[in-house]
N, C-alpha and C positions, 0 to 999 in steps of 0.2 A: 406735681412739682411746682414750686414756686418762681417766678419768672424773677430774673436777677437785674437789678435796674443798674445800665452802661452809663457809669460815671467811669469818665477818664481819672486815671492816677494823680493828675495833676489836680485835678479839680478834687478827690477824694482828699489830697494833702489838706486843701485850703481850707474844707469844712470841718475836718478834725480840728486844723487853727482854729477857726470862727469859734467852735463849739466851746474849747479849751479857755479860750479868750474870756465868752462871754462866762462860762460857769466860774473861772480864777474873781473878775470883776463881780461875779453877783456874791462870792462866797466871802471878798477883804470888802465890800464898797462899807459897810459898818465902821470900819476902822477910819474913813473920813473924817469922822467925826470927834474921835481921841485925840489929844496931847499925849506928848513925847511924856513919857514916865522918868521919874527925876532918881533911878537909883544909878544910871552909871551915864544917862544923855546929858549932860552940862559938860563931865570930863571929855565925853570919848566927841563929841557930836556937835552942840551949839557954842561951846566954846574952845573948839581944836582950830588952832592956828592954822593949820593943812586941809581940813576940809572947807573954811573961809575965804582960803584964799583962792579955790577954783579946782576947776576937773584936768587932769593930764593924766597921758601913759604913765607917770611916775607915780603920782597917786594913788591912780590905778590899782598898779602893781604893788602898791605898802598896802593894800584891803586882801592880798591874798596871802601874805606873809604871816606867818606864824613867829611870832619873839616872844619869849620865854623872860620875865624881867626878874 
């Protein structure tokens, strides 16, 4: 049988994070390197009066809102 190596629960979470972390970071860090693509980031992004003007709870919450125009 194979001996089973005693990492506590806590410590098992962490390395899942580290692990998650680093593979997310090694699999986007390419995208560093791109510019914003010009078919809807000028309207929706670098030129939105609301995202300009700063982060709050209210803002927030119009990024999870669905409107129908």
């Amino acid at each position: 049988m194979l001996n089973k190596i005693n990492i506590s629960p806590g410590r098992q979470k962490l390395i899942v994070y580290l692990v998650l972390a680093v593979v997310t970071l090694a699999v986007f860090w390419q995208v560093n390197h791109y510019d914003f693509i010009n078919f809807d980031d000028p309207g929706y992004i670098t030129e939105n009066s609301r995202i300009q003007s700063g982060i709050t709870a209210g803002r927030i919450s119009l990024g999870f809102q669905h409107k129908i125009c």
